[in-house]
N, C-alpha and C positions, 0 to 999 in steps of 0.2 A: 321794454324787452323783459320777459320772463327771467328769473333766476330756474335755471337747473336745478335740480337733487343733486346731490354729489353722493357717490358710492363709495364702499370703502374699497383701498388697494388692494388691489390682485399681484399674488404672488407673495415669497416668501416676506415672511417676517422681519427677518434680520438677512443682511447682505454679507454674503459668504464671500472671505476671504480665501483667497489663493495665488500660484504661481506655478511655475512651468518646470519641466527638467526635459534636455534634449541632450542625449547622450550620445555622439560620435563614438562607437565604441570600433574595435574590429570588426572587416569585413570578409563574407567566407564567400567565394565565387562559385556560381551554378550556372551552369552552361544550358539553356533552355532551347537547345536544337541549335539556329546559327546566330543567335544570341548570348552573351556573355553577359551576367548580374551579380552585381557583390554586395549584397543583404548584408546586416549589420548585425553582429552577434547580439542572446539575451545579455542580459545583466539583471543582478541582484539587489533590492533598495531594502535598507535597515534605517533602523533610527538613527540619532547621533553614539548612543549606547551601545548597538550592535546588535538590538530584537530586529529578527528579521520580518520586513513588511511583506513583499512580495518579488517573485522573477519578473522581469519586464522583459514582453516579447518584441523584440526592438524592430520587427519589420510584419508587414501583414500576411507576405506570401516568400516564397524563397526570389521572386523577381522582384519585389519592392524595394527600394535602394534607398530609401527616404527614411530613417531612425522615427521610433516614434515619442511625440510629446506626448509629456503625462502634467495631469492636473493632481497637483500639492497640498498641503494647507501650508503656508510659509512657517520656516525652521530650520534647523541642521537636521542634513542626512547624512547616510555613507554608502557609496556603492560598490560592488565589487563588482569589475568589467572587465572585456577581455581587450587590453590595448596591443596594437601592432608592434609595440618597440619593446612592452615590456614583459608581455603574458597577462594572467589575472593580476589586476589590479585594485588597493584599495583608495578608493576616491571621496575624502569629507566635501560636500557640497552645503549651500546656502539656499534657499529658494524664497525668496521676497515676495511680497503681493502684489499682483498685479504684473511680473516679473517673467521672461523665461531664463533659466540659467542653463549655458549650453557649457556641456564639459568635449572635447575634441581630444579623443584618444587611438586619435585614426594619424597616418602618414598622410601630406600633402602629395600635392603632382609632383612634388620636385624630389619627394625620397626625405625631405626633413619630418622631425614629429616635431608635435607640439607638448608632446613631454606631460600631456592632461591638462592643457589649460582651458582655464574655464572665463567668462563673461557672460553677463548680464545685459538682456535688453527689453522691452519695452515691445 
């Protein structure tokens, strides 16, 4: 059997580290004819230092109720978001490679918050 050529690899150079951030923040309700929707307010991401990076539009239409994940380069951040219990809020996050880190600044079904907590997962 013949040997192959071997080619060189396609695609980047070096493997780009990253991680996730999924921010429950508050939700504002839009009533779309006999449908009710509560979209997820923006929020704001800054360094660990407090230069601001960018607003995150946390939902894609005023009926999307799904927060949106953002791709990171792992570090400390800080966000400022709008949580149900407390107003704006400021939030230090972690974001790990390979990682998404969810912060939950939303009330559950039952009326409790979760006060901004946050976890990590895979």
């Amino acid at each position: 059997m013949a040997q192959l050529p071997t080619l060189p690899a396609v695609g980047p150079q070096t493997v780009a580290h990253a991680g996730y951030l999924t921010v429950y923040t508050a939700t504002e309700p839009f009533n779309d004819g006999d449908v009710m929707y509560y979209s997820h307010t923006d929020y704001q991401l800054y360094t660990a230092k407090g230069t601001f990076i960018k607003t995150v539009h946390n939902s894609i239409s005023r009926s999307d109720e799904t927060p949106e994940r953002i791709k990171l380069p792992p570090g400390r951040y800080l966000i400022h978001a709008q949580s149900e219990m407390d107003g704006i809020v400021a939030v230090p996050v972690i974001i790990a490679d390979g990682r998404n880190t969810v912060v939950n600044l939303e009330s559950d079904r039952r009326g409790a918050n979760s006060r901004g907590s946050q976890h990590a997962s895979r």
